[in-house]
C-alpha positions as CSV (number, residue, x, y, z in Angstrom):
1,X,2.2,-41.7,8.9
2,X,-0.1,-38.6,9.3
3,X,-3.5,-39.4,7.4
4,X,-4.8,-37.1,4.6
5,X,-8.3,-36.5,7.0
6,X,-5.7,-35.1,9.2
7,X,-3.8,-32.9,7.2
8,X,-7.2,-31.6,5.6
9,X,-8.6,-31.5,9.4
10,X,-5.2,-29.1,10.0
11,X,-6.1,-27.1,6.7
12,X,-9.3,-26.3,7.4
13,X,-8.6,-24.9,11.1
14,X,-5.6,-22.8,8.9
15,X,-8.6,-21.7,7.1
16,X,-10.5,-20.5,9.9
17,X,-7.5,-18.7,11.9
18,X,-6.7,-16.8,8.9
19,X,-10.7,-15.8,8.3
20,X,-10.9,-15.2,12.0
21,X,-7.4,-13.0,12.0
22,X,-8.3,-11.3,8.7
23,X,-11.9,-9.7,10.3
24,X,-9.9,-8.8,13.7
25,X,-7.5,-7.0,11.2
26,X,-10.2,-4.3,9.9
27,X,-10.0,-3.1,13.6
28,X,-6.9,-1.1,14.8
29,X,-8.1,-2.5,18.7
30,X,-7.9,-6.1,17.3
31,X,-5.6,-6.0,14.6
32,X,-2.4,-7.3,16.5
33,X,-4.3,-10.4,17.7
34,X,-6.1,-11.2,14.4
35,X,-2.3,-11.1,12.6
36,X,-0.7,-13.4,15.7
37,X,-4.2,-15.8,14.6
38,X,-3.2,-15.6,11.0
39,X,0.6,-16.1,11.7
40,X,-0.3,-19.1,13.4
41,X,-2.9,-20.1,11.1
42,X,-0.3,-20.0,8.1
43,X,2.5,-22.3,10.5
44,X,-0.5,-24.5,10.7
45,X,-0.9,-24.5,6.8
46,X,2.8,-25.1,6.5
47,X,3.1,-28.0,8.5
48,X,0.1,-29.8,7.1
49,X,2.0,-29.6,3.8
50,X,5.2,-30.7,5.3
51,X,3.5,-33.9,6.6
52,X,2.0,-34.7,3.4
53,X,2.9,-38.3,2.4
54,X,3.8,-37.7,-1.0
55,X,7.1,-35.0,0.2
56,X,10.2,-37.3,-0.5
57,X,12.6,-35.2,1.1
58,X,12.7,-32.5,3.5
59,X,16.4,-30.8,3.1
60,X,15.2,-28.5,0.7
61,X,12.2,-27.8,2.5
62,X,14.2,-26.8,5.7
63,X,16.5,-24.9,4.3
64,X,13.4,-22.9,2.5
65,X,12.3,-22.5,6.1
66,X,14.9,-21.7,7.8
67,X,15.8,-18.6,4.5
68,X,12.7,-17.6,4.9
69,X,12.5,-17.0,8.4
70,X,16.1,-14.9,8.4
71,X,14.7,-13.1,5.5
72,X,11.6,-12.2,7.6
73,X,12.9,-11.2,11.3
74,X,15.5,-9.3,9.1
75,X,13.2,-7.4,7.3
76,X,10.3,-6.9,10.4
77,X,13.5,-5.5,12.2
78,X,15.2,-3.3,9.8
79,X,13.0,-1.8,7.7
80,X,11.6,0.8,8.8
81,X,7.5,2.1,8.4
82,X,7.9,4.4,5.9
83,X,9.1,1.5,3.9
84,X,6.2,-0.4,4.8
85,X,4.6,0.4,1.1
86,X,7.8,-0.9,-0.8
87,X,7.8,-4.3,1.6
88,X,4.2,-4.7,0.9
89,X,5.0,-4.4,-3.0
90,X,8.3,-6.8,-2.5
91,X,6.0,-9.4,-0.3
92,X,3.6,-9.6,-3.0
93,X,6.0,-9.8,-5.9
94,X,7.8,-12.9,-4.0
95,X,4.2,-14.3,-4.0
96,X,3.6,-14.2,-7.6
97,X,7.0,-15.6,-8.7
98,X,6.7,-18.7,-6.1
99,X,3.1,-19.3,-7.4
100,X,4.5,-19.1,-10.8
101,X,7.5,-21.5,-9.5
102,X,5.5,-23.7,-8.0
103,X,3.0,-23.9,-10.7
104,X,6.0,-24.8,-12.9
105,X,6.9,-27.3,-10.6
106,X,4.2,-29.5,-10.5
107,X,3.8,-29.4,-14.6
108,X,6.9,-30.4,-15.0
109,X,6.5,-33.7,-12.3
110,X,2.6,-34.0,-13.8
111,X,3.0,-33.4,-17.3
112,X,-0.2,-35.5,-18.3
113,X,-3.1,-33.0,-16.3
114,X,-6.7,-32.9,-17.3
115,X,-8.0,-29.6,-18.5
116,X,-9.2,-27.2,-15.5
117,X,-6.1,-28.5,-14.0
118,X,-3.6,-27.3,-17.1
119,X,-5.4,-23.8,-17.1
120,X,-5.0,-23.2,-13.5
121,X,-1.7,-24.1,-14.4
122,X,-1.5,-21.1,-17.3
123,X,-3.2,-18.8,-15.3
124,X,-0.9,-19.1,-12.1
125,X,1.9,-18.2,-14.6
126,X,0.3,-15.9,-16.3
127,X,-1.0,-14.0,-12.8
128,X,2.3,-14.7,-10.9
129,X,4.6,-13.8,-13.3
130,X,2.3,-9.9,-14.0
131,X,2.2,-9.7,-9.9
132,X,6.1,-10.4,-9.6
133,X,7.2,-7.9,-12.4
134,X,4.8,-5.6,-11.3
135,X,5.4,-5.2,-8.3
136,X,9.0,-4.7,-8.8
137,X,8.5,-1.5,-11.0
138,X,6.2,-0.3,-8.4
139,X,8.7,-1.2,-5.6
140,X,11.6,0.8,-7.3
141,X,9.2,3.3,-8.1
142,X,8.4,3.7,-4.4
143,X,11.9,3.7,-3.2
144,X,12.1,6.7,-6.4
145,X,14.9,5.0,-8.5
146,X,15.8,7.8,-11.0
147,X,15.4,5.3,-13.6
148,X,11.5,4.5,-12.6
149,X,10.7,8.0,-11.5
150,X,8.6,9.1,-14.5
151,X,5.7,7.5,-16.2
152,X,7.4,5.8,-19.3
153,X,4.8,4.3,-21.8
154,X,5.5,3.3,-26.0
155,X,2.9,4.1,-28.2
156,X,-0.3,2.4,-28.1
157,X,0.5,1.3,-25.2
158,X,-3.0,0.2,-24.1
159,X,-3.5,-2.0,-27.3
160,X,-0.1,-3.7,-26.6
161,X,-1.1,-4.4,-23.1
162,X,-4.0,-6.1,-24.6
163,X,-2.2,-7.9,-27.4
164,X,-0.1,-9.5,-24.5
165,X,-2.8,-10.5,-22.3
166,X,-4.6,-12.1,-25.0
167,X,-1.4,-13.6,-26.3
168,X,-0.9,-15.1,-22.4
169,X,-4.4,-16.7,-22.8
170,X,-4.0,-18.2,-25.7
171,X,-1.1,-19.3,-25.0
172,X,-3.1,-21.2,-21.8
173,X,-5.3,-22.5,-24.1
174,X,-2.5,-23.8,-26.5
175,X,-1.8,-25.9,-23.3
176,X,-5.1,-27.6,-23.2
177,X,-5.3,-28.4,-26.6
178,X,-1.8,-30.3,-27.3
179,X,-1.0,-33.7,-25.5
180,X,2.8,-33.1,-26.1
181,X,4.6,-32.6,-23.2
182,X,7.2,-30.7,-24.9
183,X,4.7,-28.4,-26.2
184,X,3.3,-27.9,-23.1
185,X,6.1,-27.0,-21.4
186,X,7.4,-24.5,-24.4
187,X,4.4,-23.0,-24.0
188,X,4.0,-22.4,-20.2
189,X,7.3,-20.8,-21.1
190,X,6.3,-18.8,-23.3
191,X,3.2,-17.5,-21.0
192,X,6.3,-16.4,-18.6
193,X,8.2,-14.5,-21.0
194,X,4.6,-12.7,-22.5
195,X,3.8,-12.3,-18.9
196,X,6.4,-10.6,-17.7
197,X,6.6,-8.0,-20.6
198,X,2.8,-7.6,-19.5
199,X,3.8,-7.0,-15.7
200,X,6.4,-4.7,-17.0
201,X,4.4,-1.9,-19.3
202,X,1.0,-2.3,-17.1
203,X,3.1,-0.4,-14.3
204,X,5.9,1.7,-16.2
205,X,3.8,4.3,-17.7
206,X,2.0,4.7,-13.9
207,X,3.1,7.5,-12.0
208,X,4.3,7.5,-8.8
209,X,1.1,8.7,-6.9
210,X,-1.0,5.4,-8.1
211,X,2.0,3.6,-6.7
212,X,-0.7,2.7,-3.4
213,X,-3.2,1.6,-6.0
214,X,-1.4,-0.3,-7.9
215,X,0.1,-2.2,-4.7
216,X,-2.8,-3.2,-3.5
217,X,-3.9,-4.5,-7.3
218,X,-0.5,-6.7,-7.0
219,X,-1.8,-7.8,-3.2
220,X,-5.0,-9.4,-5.1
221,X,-3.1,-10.5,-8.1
222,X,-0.5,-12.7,-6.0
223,X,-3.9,-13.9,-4.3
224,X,-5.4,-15.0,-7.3
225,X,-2.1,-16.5,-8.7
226,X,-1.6,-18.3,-5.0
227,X,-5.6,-19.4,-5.8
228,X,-5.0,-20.7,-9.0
229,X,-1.9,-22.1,-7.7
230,X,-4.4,-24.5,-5.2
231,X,-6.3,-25.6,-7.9
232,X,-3.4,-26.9,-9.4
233,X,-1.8,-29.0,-7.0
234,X,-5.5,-29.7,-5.2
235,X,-4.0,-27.6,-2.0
236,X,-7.4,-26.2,-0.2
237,X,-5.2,-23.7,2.1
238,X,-3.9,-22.9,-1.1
239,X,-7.3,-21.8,-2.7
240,X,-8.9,-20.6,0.5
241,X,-6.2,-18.3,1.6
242,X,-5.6,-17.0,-2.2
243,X,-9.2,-16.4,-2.4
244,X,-8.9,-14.1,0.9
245,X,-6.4,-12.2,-0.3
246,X,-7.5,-12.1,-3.8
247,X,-10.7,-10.5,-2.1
248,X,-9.2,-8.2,0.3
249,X,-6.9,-6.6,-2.3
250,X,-9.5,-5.6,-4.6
251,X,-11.6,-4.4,-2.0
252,X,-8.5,-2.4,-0.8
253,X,-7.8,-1.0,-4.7
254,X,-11.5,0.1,-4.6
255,X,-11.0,2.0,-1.1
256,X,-8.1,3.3,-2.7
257,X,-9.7,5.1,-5.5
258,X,-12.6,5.8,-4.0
259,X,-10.3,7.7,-2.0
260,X,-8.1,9.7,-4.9
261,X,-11.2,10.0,-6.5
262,X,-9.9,7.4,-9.5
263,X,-11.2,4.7,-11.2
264,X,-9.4,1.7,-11.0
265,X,-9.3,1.7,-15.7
266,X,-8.1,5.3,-15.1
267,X,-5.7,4.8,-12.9
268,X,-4.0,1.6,-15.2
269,X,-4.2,3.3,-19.2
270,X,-4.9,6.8,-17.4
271,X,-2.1,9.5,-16.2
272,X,-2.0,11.2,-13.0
273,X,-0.2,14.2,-14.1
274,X,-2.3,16.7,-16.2
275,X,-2.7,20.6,-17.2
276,X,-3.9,22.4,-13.9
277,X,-5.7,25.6,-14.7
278,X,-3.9,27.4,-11.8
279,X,-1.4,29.5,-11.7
280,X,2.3,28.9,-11.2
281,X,3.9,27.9,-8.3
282,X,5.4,31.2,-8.0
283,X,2.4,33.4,-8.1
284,X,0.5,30.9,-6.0
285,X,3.1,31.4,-3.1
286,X,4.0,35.1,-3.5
287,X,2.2,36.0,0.0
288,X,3.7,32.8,1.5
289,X,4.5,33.7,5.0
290,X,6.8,31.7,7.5
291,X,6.8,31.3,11.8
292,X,9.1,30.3,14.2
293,X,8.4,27.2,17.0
294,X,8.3,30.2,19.8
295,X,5.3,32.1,17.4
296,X,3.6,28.5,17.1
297,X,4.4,27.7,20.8
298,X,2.4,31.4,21.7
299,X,-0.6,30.1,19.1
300,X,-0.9,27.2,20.6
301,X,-0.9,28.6,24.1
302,X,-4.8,29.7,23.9
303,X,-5.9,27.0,21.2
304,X,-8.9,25.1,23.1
305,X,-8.9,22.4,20.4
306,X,-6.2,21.4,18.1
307,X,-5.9,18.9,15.7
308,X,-3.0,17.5,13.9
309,X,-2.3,16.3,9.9
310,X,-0.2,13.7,9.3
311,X,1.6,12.9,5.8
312,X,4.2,11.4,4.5
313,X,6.6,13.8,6.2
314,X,5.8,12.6,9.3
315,X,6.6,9.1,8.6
316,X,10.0,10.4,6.5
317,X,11.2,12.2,10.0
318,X,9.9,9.9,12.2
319,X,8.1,12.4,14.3
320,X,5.5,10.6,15.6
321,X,7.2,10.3,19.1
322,X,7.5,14.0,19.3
323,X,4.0,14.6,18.0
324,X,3.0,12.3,21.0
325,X,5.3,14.2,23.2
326,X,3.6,17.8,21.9
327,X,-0.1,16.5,22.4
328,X,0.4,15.1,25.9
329,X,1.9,18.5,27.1
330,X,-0.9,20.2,25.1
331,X,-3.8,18.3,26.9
332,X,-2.3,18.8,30.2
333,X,-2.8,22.4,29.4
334,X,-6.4,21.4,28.9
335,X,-6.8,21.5,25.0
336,X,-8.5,19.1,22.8
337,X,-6.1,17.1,21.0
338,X,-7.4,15.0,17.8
339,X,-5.5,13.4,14.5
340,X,-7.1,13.7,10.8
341,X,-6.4,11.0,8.9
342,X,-6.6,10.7,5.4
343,X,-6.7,6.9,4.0
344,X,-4.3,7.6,1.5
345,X,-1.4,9.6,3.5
346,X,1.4,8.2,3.8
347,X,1.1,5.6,0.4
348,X,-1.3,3.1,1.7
349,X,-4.7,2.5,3.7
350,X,-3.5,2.8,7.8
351,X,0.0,3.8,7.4
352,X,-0.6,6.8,10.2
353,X,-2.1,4.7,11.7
354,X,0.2,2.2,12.7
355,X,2.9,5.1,12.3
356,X,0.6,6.9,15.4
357,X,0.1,3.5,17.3
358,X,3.7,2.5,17.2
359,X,4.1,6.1,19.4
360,X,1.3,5.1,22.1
361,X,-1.2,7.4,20.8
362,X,-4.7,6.4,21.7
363,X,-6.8,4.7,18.6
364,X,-9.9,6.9,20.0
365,X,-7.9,10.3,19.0
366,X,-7.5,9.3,15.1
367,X,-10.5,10.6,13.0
368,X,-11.3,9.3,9.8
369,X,-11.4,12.0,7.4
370,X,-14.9,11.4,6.6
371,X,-16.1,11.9,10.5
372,X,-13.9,15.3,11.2
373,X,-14.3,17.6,7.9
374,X,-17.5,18.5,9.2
375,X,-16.3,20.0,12.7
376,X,-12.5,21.3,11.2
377,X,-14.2,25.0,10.8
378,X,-14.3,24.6,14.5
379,X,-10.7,24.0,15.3
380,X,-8.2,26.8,16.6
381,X,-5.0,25.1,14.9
382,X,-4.7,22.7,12.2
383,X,-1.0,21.3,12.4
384,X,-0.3,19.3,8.9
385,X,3.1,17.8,9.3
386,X,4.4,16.5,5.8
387,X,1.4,16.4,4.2
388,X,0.4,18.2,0.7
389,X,-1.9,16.3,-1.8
390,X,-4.4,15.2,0.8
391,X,-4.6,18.7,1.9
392,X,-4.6,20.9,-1.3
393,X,-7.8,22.6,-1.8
394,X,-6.8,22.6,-5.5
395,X,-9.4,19.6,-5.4
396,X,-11.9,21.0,-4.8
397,X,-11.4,24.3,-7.3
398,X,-9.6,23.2,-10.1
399,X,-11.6,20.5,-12.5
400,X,-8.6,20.6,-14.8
401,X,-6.1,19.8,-11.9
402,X,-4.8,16.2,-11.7
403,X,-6.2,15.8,-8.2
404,X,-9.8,17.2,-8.9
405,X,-12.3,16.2,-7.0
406,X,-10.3,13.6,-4.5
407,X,-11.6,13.9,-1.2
408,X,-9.3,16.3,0.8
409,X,-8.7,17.0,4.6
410,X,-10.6,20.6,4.4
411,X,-7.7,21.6,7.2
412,X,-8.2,25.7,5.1
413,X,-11.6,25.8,6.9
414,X,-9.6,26.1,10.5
415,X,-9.1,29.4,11.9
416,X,-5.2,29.1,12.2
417,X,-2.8,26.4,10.2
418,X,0.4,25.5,11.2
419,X,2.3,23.8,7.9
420,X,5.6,21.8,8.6
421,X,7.4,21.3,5.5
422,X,11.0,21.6,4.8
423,X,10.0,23.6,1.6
424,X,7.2,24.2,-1.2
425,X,8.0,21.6,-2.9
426,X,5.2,20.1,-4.5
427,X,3.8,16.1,-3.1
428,X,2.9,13.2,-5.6
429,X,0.8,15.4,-8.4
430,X,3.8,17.5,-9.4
431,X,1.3,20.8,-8.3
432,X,1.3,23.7,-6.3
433,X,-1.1,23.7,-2.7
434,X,-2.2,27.2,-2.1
435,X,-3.3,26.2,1.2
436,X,0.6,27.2,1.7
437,X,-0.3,30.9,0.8
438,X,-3.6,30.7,2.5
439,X,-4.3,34.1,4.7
440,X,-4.5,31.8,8.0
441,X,-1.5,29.9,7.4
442,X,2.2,29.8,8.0
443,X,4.7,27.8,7.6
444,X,7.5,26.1,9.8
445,X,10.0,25.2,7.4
446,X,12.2,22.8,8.8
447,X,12.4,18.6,9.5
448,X,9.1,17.4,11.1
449,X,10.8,15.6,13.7
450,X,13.0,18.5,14.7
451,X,10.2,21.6,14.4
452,X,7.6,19.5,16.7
453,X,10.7,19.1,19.2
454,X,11.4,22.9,18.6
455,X,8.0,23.3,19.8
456,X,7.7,21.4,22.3
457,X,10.3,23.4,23.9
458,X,8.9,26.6,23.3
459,X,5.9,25.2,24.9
460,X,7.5,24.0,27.8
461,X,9.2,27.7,28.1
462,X,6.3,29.4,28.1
């Protein structure tokens, strides 16, 4: 029989892979090696707990594993990365409802708990439960179920929310207070059912471009639930790697809005959508003028530096091959070939960048937004592929416009701007981008994937 010094021993090396793999991760260079680390950091984890002496039977537990790790090769195969958001949203969801689960668990086999242990009890259900609800509205919301598609709140919405979270603590501390085991149970129960109404109207009335936010609020909620979770059953793996994730997610949430230029209380009892003092989008685009890939081939021919724009789009087409393709036949021509990244394009922190990665293109090209807005009024050709909100000088202009004063990629400072877009339609914040209009800019209307090919072509053919 395995001792508990050893199972501890195999904990706290779990502990240090996942610190170790979690630092490599702030590093594109290192971030493969620091998730392998974490990986095997959490198989550690899980066999420590499987060799606990107090398990009485391991049939469940193996068919848990063996679900789980179908579920997961299924999912790493066929989802694809512009579904990465949603998946992130799901995974932490699935955290908060086995925290809650597990946290049920444990007071139904330990009724009789001290104190700290019976509210880490009513918090894990109280976090889990928010976190799994949650992050199911803001799944469907990402995946743009009709249904979820627009902000939907009830009056007094914000008091309500308040009402329930107060009613969920209280409900904890009803817990603590009564020695009935009947009672205790009705009323970690009860903390379920308030909870998930609580998940449900914190994330309904938020629109659809605070989905990123509020996905990486769920990633630290599920970390604090997992956290709260240890606590409970006196699992250090438990509380350690909850805490890491509790930590990471709110620092994430606070890159987030620093990045939309949001607060994180404006962004949950706040709306995205507002009365932009522009004009419509049909006088903003009435000098709108369109190209061909041959007329963006020619521009391109005497371009000394170039840099491209990722968005969404990108990811949507899956261009990011072709976009490789395109810059390796531009540099062998001798120009200067760079990628502006915004932190928030494509839903979440890093998604062009793993997007660009998974398509060979070197780390060293991809500017953060921060390093290249100074030198863009020195670039020949600004391609944006699928990208509008990160781009729309609106921000800058407009104090009444939903997206005022979040940090844009200034690409209307280039001399010449190549937009791919299939058509004006607006991005996220529902508003016009006259960067589309914009003297030096035209606009390739047609799929990313195929107008970067198209151009390729017309490059070659020159």
């Amino acid at each position: 029989m395995i001792s508990q010094a050893t199972i501890q021993f195999a904990y706290l090396l779990a502990s240090i892979l996942l610190i170790i793999g979690l630092k490599m991760m702030s590093h594109p260079k290192s971030a493969v090696r620091g998730i392998v680390l974490s990986a095997v950091g959490m198989a550690l984890a899980m066999i420590g707990a499987a060799a606990d002496p107090s398990i009485v039977g391991y049939v469940l537990i193996g068919i848990g594993i063996l679900a789980g790790t179908i579920a997961g090769v299924y999912m790493a195969q066929a989802v694809q990365m512009t579904a990465m958001p949603q998946m992130v949203g799901l995974l932490n969801g699935l955290g908060g409802a086995a925290s809650t689960l597990v946290a049920w668990a444990d007071l139904l086999q330990h009724p009789h708990q001290s104190a700290d242990i019976v509210v880490a009890i009513g918090l894990s259900g109280l976090i889990g439960t928010v976190t799994f609800w949650g992050s199911m509205v803001a799944y469907g919301k990402l995946e743009e179920w009709d249904k979820l598609k627009k902000p939907y709140s009830l009056p007094n919405q914000v008091l309500i929310n308040a009402l329930l979270l107060t009613a969920g603590l209280l409900l904890t501390a009803l817990m603590v207070w009564t020695d009935s085991v009947g009672l205790r149970i009705a009323y970690y129960l009860l903390i379920v059912v308030v909870s998930t109404a609580l998940g449900l109207f914190l994330v309904l009335p938020i629109g659809g471009a605070d989905m990123p936010v509020v996905i990486s609020l769920m990633n630290s909620y599920s970390g604090l639930a997992a956290a709260a979770t240890g606590f409970a059953i006196d699992n250090n793996i438990l509380i350690i790697a909850g805490s890491l994730v509790g930590a990471s997610g709110v620092i994430l949430t606070q890159i987030m809005c620093k990045a939309m230029n949001r607060s994180l209380p404006n962004v949950l009892f706040g709306k995205m959508a507002g009365d932009s003092s522009g004009a419509s989008a049909d006088e903003v685009y009435a000098n709108v003028r369109s190209t061909t890939a041959d007329d963006v081939a020619m521009i391109l021919e005497g371009a000394q530096r170039v840099v491209f724009v990722p968005g969404y789009g990108l990811a949507v087409a899956q261009a990011q091959h072709a976009v490789r393709d395109l810059s390796k036949l531009l540099e062998k021509r001798g120009t200067t070939v760079e990628y502006a990244i915004h932190p928030v394009a494509g839903r979440m922190p890093g998604h062009m960048n793993v997007l660009l990665a998974e398509a060979d293109i070197s780390y060293d090209k991809l500017k953060e937004m921060d390093d290249i807005n100074p030198t863009l009024d020195s670039v020949d050709v600004a391609i944006v592929i699928g990208a509008n909100d990160v781009v729309n000088p609106v921000a800058r202009t407009d104090p009444k416009s939903p997206i005022a004063g979040m940090p844009i990629i200034d690409v209307d400072k280039c001399r010449t701007i190549i937009v791919v877009k299939r058509s004006l339609s607006p991005g996220f914040a529902g508003i016009p981008n006259p960067l589309f209009a914009a003297p030096n800019t035209l606009m390739l209307y047609a799929d990313a994937q195929q107008a970067v090919l198209d151009i390729v072509k017309a490059v070659k053919a020159l």
